[in-house]
TORKOL-693312 format. One record per residue (C-alpha): residue in three letters; chain; x, y, z. Coordinates in Angstrom, 3 decimals, decimal comma. Example, Ala and Ser with C-alpha at 12.3 -4.5 7.8 and 13.67 -1.06 7.14 Angstrom:
BEGIN
+------+------+----------+----------+----------+
| code | unit |        x |        y |        z |
+------+------+----------+----------+----------+
|  ALA |    A |   12,300 |   -4,500 |    7,800 |
|  SER |    A |   13,670 |   -1,060 |    7,140 |
+------+------+----------+----------+----------+
***
This chain:
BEGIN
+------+------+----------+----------+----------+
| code | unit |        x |        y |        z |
+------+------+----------+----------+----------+
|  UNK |    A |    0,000 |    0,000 |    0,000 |
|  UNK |    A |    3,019 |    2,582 |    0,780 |
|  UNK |    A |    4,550 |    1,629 |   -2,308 |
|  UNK |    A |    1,282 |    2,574 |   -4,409 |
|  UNK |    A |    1,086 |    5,735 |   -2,488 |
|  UNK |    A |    4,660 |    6,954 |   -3,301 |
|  UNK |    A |    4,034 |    6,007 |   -7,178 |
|  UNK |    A |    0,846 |    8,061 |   -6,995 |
|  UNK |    A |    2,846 |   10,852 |   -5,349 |
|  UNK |    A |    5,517 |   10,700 |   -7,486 |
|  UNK |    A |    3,091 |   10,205 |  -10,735 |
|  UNK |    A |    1,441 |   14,240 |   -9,438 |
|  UNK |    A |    4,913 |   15,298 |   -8,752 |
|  UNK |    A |    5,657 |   14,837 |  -12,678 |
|  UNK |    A |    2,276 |   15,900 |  -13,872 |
|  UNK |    A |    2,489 |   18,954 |  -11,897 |
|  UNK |    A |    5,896 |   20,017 |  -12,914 |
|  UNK |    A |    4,809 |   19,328 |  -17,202 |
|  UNK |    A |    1,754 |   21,770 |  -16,166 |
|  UNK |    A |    4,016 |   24,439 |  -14,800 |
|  UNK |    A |    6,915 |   24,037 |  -16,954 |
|  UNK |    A |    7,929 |   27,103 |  -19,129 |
|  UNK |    A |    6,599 |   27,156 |  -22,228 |
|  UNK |    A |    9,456 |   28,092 |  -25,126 |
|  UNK |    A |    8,557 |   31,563 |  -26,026 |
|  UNK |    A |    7,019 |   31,588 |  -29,255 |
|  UNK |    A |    9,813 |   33,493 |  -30,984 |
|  UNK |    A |   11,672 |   29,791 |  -30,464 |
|  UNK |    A |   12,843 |   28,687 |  -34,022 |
|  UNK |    A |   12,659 |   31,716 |  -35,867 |
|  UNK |    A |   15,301 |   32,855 |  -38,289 |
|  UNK |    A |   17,234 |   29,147 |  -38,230 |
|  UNK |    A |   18,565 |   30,230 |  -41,658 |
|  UNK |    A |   19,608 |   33,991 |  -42,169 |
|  UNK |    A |   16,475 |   35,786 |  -43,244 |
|  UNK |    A |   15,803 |   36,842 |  -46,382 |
|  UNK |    A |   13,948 |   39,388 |  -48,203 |
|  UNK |    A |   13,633 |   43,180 |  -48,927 |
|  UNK |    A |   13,901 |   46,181 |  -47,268 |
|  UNK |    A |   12,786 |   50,032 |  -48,318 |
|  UNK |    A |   15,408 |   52,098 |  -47,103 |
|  UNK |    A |   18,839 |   51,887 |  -49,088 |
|  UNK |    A |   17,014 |   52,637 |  -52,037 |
|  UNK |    A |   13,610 |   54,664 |  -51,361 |
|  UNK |    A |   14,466 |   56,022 |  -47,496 |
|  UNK |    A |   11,652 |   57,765 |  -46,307 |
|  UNK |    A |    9,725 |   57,443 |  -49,921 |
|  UNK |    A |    7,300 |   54,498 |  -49,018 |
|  UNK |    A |    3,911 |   54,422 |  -49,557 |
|  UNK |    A |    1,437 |   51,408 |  -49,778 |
|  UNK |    A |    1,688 |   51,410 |  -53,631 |
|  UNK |    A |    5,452 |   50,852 |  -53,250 |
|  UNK |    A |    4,884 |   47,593 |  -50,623 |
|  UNK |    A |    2,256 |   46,078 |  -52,689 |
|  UNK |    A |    4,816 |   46,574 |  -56,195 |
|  UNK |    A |    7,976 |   45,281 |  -54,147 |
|  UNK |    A |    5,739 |   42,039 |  -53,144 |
|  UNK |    A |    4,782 |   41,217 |  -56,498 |
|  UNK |    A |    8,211 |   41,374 |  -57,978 |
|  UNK |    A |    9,646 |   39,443 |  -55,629 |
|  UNK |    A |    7,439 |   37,007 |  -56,682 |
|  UNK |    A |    7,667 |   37,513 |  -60,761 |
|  UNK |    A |   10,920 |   37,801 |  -60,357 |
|  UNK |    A |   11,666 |   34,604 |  -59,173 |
|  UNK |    A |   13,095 |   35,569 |  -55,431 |
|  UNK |    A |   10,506 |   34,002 |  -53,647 |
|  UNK |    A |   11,490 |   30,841 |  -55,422 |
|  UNK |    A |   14,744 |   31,646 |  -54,484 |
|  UNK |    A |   14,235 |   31,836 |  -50,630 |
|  UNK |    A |   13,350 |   35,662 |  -50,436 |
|  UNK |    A |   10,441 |   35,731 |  -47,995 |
|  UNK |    A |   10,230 |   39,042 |  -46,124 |
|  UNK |    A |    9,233 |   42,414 |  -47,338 |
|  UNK |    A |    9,841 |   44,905 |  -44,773 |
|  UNK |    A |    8,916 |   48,954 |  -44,306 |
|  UNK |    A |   11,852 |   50,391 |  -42,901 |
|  UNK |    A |   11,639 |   54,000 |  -41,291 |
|  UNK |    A |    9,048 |   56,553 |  -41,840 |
|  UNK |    A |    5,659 |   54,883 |  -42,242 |
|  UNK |    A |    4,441 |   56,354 |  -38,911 |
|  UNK |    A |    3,556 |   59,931 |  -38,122 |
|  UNK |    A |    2,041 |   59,779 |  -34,600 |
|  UNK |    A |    0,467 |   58,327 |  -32,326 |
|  UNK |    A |   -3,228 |   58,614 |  -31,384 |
|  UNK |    A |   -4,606 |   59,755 |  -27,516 |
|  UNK |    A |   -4,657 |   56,140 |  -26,333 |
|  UNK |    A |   -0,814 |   56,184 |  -27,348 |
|  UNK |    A |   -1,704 |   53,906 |  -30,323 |
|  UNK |    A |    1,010 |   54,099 |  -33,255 |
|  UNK |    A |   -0,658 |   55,997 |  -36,440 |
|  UNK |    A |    0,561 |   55,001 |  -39,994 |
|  UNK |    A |    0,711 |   57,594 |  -42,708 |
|  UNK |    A |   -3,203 |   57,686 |  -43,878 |
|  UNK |    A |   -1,712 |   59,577 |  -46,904 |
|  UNK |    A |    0,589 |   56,832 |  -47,697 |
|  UNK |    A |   -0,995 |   53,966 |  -46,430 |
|  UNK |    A |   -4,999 |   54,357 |  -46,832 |
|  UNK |    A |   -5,921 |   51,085 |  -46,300 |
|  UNK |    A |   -3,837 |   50,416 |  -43,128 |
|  UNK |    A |   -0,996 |   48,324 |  -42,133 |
|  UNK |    A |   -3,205 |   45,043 |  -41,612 |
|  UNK |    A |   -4,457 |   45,387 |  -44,842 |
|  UNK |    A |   -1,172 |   45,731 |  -46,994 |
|  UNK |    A |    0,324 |   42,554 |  -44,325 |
|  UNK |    A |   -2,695 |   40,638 |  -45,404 |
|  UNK |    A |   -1,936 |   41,481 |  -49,136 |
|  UNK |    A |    1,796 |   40,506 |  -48,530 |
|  UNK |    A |    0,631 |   37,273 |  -46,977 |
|  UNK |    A |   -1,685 |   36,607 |  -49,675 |
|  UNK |    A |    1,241 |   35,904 |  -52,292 |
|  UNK |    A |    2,915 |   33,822 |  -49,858 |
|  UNK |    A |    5,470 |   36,160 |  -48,100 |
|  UNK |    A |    5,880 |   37,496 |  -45,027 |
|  UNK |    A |    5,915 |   41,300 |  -43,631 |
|  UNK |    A |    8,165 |   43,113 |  -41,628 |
|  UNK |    A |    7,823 |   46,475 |  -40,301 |
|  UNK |    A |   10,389 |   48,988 |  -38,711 |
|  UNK |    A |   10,677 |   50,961 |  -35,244 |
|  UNK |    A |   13,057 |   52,724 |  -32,541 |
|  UNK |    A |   14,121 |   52,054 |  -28,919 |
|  UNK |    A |   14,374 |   55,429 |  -28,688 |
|  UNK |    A |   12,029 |   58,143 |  -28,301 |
|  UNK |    A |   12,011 |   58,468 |  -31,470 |
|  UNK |    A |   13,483 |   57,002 |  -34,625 |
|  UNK |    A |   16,017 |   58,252 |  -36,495 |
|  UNK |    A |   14,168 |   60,085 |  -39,137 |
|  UNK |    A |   12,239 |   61,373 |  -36,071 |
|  UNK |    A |    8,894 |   59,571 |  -36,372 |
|  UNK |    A |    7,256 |   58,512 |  -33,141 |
|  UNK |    A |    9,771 |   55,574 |  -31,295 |
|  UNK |    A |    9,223 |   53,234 |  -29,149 |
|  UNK |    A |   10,150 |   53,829 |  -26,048 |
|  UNK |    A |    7,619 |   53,533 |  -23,247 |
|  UNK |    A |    5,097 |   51,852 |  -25,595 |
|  UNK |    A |    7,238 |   48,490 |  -26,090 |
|  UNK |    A |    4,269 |   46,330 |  -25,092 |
|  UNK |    A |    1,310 |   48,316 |  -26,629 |
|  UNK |    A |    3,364 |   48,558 |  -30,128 |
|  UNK |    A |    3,910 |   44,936 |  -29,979 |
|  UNK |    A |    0,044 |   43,717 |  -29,127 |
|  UNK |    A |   -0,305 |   46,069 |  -32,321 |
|  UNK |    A |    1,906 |   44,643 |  -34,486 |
|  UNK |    A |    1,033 |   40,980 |  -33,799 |
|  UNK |    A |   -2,810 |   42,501 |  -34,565 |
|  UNK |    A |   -1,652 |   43,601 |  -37,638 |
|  UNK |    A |   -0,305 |   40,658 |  -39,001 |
|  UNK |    A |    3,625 |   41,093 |  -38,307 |
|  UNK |    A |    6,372 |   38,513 |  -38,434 |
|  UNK |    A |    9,436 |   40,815 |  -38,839 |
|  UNK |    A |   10,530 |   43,965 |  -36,630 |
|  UNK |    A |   13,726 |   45,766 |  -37,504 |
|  UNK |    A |   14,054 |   47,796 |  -34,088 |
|  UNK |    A |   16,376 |   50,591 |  -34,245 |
|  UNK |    A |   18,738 |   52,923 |  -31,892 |
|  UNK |    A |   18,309 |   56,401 |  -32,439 |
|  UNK |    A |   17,524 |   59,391 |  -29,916 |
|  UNK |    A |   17,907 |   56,603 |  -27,163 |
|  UNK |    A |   20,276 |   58,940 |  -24,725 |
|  UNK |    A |   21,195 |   56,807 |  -21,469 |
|  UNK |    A |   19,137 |   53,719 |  -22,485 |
|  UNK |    A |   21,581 |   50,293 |  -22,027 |
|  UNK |    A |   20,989 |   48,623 |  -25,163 |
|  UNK |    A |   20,857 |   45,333 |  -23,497 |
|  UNK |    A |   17,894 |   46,011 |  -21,529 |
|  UNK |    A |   15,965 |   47,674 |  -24,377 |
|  UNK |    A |   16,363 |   45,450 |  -26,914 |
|  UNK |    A |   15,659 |   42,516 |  -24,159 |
|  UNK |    A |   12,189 |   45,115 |  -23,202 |
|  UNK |    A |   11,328 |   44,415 |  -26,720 |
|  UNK |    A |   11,923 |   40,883 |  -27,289 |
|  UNK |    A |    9,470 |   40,094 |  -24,128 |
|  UNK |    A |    6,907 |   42,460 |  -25,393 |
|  UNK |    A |    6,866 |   40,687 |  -28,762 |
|  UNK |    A |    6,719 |   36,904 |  -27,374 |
|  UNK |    A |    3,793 |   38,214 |  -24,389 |
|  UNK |    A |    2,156 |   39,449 |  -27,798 |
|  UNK |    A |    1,474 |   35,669 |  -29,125 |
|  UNK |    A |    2,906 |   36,085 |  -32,262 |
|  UNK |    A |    6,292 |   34,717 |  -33,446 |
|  UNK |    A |    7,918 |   37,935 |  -34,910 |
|  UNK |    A |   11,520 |   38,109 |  -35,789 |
|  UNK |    A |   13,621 |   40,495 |  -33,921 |
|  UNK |    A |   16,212 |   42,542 |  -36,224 |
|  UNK |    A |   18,311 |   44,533 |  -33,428 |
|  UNK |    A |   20,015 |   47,592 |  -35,336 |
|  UNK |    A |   22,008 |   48,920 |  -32,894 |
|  UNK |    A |   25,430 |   49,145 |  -35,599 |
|  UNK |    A |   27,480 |   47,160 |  -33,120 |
|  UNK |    A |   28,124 |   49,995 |  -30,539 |
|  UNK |    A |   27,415 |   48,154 |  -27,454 |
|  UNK |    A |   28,979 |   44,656 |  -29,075 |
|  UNK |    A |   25,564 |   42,902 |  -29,158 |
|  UNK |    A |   26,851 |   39,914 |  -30,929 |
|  UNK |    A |   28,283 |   39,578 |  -27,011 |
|  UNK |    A |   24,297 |   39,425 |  -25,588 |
|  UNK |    A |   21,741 |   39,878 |  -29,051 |
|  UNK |    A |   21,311 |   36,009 |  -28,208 |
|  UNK |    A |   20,619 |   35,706 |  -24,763 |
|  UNK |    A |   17,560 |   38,855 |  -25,221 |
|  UNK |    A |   16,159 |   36,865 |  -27,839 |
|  UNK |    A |   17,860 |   38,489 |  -30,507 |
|  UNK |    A |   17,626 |   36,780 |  -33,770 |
|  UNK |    A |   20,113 |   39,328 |  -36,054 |
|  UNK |    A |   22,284 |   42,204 |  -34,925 |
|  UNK |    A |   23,812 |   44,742 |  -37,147 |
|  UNK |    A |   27,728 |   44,376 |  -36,356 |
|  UNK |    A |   28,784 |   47,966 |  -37,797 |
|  UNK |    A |   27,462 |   51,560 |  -39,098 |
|  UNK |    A |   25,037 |   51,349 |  -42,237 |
|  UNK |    A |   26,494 |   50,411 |  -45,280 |
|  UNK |    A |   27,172 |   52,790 |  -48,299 |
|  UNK |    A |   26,750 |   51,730 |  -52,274 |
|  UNK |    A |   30,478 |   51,798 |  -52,390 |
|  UNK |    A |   33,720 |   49,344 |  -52,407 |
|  UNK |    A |   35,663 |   51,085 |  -50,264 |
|  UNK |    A |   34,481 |   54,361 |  -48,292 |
|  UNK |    A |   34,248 |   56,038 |  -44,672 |
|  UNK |    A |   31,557 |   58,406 |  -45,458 |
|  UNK |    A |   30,878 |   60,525 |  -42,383 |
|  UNK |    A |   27,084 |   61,363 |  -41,275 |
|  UNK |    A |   26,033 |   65,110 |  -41,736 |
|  UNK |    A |   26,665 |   65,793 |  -38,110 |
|  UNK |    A |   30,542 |   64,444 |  -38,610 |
|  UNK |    A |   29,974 |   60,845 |  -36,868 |
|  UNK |    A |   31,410 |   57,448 |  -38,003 |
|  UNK |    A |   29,577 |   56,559 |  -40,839 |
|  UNK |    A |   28,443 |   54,935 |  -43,980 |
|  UNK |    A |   31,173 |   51,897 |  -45,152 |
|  UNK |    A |   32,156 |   50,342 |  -48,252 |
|  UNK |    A |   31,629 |   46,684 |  -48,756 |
|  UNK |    A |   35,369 |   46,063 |  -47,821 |
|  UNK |    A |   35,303 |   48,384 |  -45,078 |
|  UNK |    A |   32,066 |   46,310 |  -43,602 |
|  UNK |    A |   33,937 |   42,945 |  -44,665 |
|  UNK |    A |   37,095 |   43,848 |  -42,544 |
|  UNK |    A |   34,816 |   44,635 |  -39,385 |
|  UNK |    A |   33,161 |   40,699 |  -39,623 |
|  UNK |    A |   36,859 |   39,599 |  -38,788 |
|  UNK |    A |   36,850 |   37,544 |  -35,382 |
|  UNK |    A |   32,812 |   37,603 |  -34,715 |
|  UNK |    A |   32,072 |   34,400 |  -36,295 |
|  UNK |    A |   31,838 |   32,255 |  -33,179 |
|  UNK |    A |   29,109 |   34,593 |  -32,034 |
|  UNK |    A |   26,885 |   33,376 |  -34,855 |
|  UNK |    A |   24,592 |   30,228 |  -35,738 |
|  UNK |    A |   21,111 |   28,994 |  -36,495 |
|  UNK |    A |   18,144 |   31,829 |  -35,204 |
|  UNK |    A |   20,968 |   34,586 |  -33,944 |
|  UNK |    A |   23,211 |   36,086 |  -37,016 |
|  UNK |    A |   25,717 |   38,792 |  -36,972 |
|  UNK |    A |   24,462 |   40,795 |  -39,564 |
|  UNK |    A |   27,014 |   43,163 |  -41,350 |
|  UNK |    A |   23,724 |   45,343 |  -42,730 |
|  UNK |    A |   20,801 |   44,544 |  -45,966 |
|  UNK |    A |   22,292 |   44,449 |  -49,149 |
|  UNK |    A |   23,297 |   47,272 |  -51,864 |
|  UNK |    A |   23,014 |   44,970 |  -55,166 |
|  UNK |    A |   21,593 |   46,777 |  -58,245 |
|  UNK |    A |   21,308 |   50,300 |  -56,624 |
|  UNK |    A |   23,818 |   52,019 |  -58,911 |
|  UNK |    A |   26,866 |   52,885 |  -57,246 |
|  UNK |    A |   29,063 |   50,123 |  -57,888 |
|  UNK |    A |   29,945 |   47,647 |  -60,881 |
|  UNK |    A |   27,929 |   44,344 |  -61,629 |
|  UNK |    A |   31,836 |   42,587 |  -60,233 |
|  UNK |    A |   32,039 |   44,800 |  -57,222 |
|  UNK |    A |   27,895 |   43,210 |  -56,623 |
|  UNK |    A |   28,728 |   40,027 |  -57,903 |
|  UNK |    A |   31,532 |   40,026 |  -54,933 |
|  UNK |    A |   29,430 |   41,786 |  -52,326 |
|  UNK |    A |   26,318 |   38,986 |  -52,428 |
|  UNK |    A |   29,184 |   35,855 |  -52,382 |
|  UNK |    A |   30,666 |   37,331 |  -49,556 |
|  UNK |    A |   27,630 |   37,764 |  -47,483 |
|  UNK |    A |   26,612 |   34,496 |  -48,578 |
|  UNK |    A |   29,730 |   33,452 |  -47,182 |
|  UNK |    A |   29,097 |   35,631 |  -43,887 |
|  UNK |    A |   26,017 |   33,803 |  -43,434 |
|  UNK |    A |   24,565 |   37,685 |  -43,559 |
|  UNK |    A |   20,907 |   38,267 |  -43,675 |
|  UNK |    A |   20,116 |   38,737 |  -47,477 |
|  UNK |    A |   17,858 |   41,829 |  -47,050 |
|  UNK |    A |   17,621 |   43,267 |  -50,597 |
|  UNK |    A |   17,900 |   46,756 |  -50,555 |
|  UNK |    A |   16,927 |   47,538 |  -55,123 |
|  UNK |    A |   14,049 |   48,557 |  -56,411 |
|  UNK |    A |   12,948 |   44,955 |  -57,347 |
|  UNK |    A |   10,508 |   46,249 |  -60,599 |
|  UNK |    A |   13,104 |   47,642 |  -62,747 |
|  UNK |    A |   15,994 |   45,253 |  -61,870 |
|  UNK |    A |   17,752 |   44,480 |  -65,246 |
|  UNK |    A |   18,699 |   40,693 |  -65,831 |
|  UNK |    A |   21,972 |   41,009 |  -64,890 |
|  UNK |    A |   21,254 |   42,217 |  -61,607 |
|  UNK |    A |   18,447 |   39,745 |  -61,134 |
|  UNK |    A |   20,141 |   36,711 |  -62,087 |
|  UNK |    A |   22,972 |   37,629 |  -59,475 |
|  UNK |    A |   20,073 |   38,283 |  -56,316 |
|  UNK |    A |   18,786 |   34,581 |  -57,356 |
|  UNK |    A |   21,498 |   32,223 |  -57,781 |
|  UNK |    A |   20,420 |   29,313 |  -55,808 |
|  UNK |    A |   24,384 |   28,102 |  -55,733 |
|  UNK |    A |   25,216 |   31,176 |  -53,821 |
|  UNK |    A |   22,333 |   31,304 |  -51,559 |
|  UNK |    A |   22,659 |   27,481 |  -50,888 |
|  UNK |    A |   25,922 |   28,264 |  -49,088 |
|  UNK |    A |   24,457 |   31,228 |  -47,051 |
|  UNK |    A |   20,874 |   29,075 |  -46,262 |
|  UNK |    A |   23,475 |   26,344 |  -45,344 |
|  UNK |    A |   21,476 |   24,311 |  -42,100 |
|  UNK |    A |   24,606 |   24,050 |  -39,973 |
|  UNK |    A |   24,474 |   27,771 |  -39,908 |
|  UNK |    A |   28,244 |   28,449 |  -39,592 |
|  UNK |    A |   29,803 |   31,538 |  -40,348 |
|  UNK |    A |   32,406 |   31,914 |  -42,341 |
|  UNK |    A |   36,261 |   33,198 |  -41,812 |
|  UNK |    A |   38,905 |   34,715 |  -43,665 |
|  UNK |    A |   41,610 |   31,985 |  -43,360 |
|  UNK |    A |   44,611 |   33,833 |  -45,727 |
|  UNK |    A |   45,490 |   37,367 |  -46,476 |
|  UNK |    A |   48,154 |   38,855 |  -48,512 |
|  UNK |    A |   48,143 |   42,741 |  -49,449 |
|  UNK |    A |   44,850 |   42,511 |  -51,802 |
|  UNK |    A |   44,714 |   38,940 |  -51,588 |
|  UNK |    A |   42,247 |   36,899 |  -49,484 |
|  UNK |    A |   40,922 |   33,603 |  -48,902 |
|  UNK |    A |   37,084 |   33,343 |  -47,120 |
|  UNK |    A |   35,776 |   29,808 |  -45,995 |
|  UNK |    A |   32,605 |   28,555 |  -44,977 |
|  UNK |    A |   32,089 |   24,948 |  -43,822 |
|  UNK |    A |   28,357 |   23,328 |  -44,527 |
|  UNK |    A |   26,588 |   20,445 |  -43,331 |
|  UNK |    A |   27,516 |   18,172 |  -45,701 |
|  UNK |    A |   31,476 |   18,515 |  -45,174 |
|  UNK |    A |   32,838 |   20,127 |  -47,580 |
|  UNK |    A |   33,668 |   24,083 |  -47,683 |
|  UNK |    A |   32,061 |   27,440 |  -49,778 |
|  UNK |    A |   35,326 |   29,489 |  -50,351 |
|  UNK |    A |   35,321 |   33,132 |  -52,068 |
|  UNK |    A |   38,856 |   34,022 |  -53,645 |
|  UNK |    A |   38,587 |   37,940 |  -53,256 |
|  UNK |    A |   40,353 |   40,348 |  -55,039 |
|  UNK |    A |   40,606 |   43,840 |  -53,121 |
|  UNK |    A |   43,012 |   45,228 |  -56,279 |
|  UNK |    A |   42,424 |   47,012 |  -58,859 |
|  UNK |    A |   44,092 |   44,672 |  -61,228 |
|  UNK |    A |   43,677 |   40,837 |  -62,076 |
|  UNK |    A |   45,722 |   38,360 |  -59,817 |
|  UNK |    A |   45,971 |   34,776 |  -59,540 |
|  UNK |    A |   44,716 |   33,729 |  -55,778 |
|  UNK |    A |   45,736 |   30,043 |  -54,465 |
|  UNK |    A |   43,628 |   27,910 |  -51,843 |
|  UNK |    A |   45,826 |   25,515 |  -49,784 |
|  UNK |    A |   43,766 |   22,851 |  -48,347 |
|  UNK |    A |   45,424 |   23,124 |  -45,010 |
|  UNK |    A |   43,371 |   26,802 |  -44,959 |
|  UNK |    A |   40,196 |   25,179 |  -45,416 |
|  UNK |    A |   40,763 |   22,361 |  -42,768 |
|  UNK |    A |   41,736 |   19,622 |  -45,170 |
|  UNK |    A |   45,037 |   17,366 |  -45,501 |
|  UNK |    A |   47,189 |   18,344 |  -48,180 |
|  UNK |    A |   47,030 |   14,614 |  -49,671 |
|  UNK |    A |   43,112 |   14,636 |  -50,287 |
|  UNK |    A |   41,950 |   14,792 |  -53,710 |
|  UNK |    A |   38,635 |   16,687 |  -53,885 |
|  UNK |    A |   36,130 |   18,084 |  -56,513 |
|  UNK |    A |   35,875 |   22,188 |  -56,917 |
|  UNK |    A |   32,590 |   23,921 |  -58,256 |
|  UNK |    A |   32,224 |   27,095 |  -59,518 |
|  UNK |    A |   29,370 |   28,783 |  -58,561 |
|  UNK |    A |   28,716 |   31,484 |  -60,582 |
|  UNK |    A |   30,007 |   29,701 |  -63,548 |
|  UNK |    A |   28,022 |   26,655 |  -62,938 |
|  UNK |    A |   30,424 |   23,805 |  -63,679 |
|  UNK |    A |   32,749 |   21,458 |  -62,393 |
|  UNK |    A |   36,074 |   22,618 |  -62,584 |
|  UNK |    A |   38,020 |   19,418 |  -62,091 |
|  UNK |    A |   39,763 |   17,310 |  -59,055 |
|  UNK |    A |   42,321 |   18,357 |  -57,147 |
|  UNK |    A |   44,792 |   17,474 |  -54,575 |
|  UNK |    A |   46,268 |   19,688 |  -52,317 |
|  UNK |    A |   45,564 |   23,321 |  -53,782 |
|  UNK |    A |   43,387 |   25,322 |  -56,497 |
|  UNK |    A |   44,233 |   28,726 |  -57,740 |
|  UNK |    A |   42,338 |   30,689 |  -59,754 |
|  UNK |    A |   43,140 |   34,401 |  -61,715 |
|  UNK |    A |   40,463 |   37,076 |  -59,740 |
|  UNK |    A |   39,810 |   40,372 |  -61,503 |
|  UNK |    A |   39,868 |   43,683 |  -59,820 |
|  UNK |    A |   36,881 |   43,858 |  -57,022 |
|  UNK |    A |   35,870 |   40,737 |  -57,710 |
|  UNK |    A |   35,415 |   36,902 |  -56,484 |
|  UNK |    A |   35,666 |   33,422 |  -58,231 |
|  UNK |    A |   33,198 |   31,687 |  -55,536 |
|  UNK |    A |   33,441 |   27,781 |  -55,343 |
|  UNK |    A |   32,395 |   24,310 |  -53,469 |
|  UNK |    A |   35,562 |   22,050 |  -52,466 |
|  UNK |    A |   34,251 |   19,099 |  -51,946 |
|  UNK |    A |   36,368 |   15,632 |  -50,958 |
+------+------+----------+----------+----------+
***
């Protein structure tokens, strides 16, 4: 009789603890690949407007991105104007006349997902209502409108600790209901690759917003650090790669490919090497009037295979001479992605040792190219390969 008593006890122990057991917030596996999509601001800043959500949507679905793995569209700043005498966030109802839930549920409808931009601040940087002091009210009204993206930014924030407001955030968007991606833009000032994962970050930008350029250090009006170059970004990504992995990504800011200020080389190499960064691919072009070129490069499914890679590692620059570098990224399967970069502004043959990549010198293995397409033979040991200027030959070694 004792004996059946302490099973009994023992049986309401369990039950009891499965009942009260924390539940996984609901922002658990989210973002387990780095997310991909398109985002207003490098090309059309404050210039958004329904119209301009509802075109972006459809091309990224005629254009073949969606097929591709693009998934979010996302309004970046200046969508709101205030907020009503409840303390309710008010969209533009010159720009957006149907509402926010309506354009989400016309995003949705083809498929996609929608995204939607904010401040921890007081207010945001083009100094639209923020979100300070409203975390939880904005959230319950984002959820309500149908959000599963939130780039939150770090403008007019004053003494704030970034930590704790971008941690404020994360628990306002789980006690909302609805799993929402959390995009923390803070441009790497407080090192959140140190703590973006433990508040439930699932991306943090690792530097100051990226410029159409190759190389640049253009200062902000007020004569503060700055808009980068691709290279300039690249070199900042050095050393932070053990800080990333599947649902939290360093993320060295959305992509400039197609917007006009570089060559179609100079994009080629800026998309491999965020592939190889395992970077959010956040599209930053106007997606209607893309030309070919520029769409064939945003949708090569080699390229994107190796930044959607499931083991979600990040990869590493494992040589460097002047100009001269060698970037690898191991995937699940074994073998490594590897981007042959050319800083120089004239051709030069690169060589891959397998001892770089993590590979005895004696095993013979198989090397793709990716933006060719082809097989380029076996090899044992090493590959080289002649790089133009700015550019990138971008292949699989496989054993």
């Amino acid at each position: 009789m004792r004996q059946r008593i302490w099973i009994f006890a023992v049986l309401a122990v369990s039950l009891t603890a499965t009942v009260f057991a924390e539940k996984p917030p609901v922002s658990a596996g989210l973002a387990l690949t780095p997310p991909m999509g398109f985002n207003t601001w490098n090309k059309f800043g404050c210039d958004v407007s329904d119209e301009l959500v509802r075109g972006m949507a459809d091309a990224m679905v005629k254009s073949g991105m969606k097929d591709a793995g693009y998934q979010y569209i996302v309004i970046d700043d200046c969508w709101q104007v205030a907020r009503d005498a409840n303390g309710n966030i008010i969209a533009d109802p010159q720009r957006f006349p149907s509402g926010i839930k309506a354009l989400a549920d016309y995003v949705h409808s083809l498929g996609l997902k929608f995204g939607i931009y904010s401040d921890a601040g007081s207010k945001t940087c083009a100094g639209r209502p923020g979100g300070r002091g409203h975390e939880f009210q904005d959230a319950l009204q984002y959820a309500a409108w149908g959000v599963d993206y939130l780039k939150y930014d770090w403008c007019n924030t004053t003494t704030q600790d970034a930590q704790a407001s971008y941690g404020l955030i994360r628990d306002a968007l789980d006690a909302s209901g609805r799993p929402i991606v959390l995009s923390i833009c803070e441009w790497g000032k407080a090192k959140p690759w140190l703590w973006g994962k433990d508040v439930g970050g699932n991306l943090w930008r690792t530097t100051d917003d990226i410029n159409d350029t190759w190389e640049s250090h253009e200062k902000w009006p007020d004569g503060s650090c700055c808009r980068r170059g691709v290279v300039d970004i690249l070199d900042l990504q050095v050393g932070l790669e053990s800080f990333a992995g599947p649902g939290h990504w360093n993320d060295p800011d959305m992509l400039e490919v197609g917007n006009g200020g570089m060559s179609t080389i100079e994009y080629r190499s800026h998309f491999s090497l965020w592939a190889i960064l395992a970077a959010p691919l956040m599209a930053g072009n106007d997606l209607r009037s893309m030309t070919p070129e520029i769409r064939d490069l945003l949708i090569n499914k080699e390229v994107i295979g190796v930044n959607q890679d499931a083991l979600g590692r990040e990869g590493r620059r494992v040589w460097k001479d002047g100009d001269r570098e060698v970037w690898s990224k191991e995937q699940q399967d074994g073998s490594r992605a590897v981007a042959l970069l050319n800083r120089g502004g004239s051709e030069q043959q690169i060589p891959l040792k397998w001892e770089q990549i993590g590979y005895p010198a004696h095993v013979p293995a198989t090397v793709r190219d990716l933006w060719a397409h082809k097989e380029l033979g076996k090899f044992t040991g090493d590959f080289s390969a002649m790089v133009p200027p700015h550019g990138v030959v971008m292949v699989i070694v496989r054993p």
